[in-house]
N, C-alpha and C positions, 0 to 999 in steps of 0.2 A: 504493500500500500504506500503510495506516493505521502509525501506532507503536506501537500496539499488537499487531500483525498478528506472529507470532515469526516468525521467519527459518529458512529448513533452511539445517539444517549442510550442508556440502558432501556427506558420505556420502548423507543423505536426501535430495540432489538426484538426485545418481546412482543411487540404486537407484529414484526413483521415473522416471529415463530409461527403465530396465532395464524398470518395469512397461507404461510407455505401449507402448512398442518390442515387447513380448511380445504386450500387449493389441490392436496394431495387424498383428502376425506372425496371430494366432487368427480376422483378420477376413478376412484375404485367404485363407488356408487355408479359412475357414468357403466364402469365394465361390469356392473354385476345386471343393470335393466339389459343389456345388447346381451349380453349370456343366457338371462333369461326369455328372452326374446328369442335367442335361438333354441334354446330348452324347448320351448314350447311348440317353434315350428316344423321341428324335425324330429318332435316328441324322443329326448335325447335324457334319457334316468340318468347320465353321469355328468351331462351340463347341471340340471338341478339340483344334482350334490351337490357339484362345486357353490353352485349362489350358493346353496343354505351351509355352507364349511365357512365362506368368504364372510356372511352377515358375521362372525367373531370379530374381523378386523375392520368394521363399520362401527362396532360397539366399542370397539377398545380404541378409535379414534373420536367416538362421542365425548368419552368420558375422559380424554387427553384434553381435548379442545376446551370444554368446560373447563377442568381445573385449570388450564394456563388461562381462560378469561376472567376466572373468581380471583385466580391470584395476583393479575395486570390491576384490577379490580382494588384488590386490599392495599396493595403493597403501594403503587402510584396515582391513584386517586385521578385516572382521565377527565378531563375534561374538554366542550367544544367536539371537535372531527373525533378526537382519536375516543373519545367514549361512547359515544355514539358507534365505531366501529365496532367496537368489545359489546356492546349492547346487541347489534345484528350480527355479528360471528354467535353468538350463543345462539340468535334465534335459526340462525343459517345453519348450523351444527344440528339443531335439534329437526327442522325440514329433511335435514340429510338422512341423518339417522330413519327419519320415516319414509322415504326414498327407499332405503334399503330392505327397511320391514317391506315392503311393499313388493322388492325384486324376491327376496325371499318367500313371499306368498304365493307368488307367478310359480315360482319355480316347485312350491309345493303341490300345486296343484296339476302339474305336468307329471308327477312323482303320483298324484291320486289318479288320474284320467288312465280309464284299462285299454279303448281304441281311437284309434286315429282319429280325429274332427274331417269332414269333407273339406276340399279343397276348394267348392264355388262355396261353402257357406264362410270360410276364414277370408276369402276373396270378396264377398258380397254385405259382410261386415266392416272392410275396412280395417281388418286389426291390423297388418304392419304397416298399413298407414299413421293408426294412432302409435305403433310403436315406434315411429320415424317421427312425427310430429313430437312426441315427447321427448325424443333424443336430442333435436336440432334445439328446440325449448334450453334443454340442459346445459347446452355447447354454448346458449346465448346468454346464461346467466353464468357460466364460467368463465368466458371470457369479461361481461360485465366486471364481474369481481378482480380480474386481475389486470383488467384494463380503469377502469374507476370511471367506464363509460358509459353513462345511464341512458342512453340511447340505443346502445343494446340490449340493455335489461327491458325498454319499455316494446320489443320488437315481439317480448311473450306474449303480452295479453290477449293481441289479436289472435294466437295461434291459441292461446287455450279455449277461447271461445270455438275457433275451429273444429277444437278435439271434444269439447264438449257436446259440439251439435254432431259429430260422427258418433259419437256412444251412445246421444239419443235415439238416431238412427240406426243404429245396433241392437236394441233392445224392442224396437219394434220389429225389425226381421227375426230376430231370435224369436220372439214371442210368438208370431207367424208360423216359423216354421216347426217349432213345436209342437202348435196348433193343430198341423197337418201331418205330422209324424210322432209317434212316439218311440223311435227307433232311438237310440244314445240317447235319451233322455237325459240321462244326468252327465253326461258329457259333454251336453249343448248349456245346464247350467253351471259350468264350469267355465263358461267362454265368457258368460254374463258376466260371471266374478271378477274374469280376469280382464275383462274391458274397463270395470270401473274401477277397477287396481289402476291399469291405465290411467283413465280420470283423475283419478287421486293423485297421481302421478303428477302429474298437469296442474292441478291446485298448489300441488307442495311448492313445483316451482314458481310461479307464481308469485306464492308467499315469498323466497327467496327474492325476487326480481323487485320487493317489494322492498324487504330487508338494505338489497345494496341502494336504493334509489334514498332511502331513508337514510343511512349514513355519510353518502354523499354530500346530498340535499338541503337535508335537513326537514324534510317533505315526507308525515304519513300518511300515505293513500290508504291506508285501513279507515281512519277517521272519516278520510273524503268519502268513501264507499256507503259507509255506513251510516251519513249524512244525507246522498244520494238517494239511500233506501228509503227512509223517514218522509222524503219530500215525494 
């Protein structure tokens, strides 16, 4: 390091831990929804192991993240940007975390399902569409995050509305085709499940893309929302 090169204070060391640490929590979440994704498409028992082995190292970067934000927290007393940061790294940590729960569910359920789904009914549903829309979602609030560019966090919203009008539309073809088959019955309500695992999906980011705008910003769109609704 040059002498010219400034020094971080001890705080800017720690909360730039806090971002590697988040940044590196968003990447293994990223590869456990595309695992399970393939889990699911190629109905593969030993991708769905793997998510549900990997959800350990999603929890054991929960509960890292947390402690180093409780402890930037006691020990340095943030204030202005960088508290504000440590405020949404916890909320962003804990979306993740549910992110995960959520690839782990996909994957459980590929682990329960005994035959293949048709291929015009996964076609006619739109699921790896929704699993493509929630990937590209994830891509936009990671790089948000490590870019400090709230212009691509705000590039979500339209896309979850997207994803949400395809799982509505999923749920009335399932229900249809149900209607007219009783064949796999319970393996067409496992496609439901895993569509609004999807959806879920799609909220949690959301909330994230919500999180970095508000640390940024200084701007909660929770508030706004829920203003919005009232009126």
């Amino acid at each position: 390091m040059s002498e010219s090169t400034p020094k971080l204070t001890h705080l800017e060391s720690e909360l730039n831990k806090i971002k590697s640490a988040t940044k590196e929590m968003m990447s293994i979440v990223k590869y456990q929804l595309l695992r399970g994704k393939e889990a699911l498409l190629e109905s593969n028992r030993e991708l769905a192991l793997e998510v549900m082995h990997n959800e350990k190292r999603v929890n054991g970067y929960e509960i890292m993240i947390d402690n180093a934000c409780e402890n930037v927290i006691a020990c340095f007393s943030p204030v202005a940007i960088d508290l504000r940061f440590v405020l949404a790294s916890l909320k962003i940590n804990y979306h993740l975390e549910r992110l995960g729960d959520n690839a782990e569910g996909i994957a459980k359920n590929v682990l329960e399902m005994k035959t293949l789904w048709a291929p015009e009914l996964i076609e006619n549903i739109q699921l790896v569409k929704a699993f493509e829309l929630a990937d590209d979602m994830l891509n936009n609030v990671i790089e948000s995050y490590l870019t400090e560019d709230t212009s691509i966090a705000r590039k979500v919203f339209e896309k979850d509305k997207y994803l949400d009008a395809i799982t509505t539309q999923s749920h009335h073809i399932l229900a249809e085709y149900m209607r007219n088959s009783q064949v796999n019955l319970e393996q067409n309500l496992y496609l439901l499940l895993i569509h609004r695992k999807i959806e879920r999906v799609g909220d949690l980011i959301k909330n994230i893309a919500e999180e970095i705008i508000f640390y940024i910003e200084a701007r909660v769109l929770k508030h706004l929302k829920d203003s919005n609704k009232k009126d």
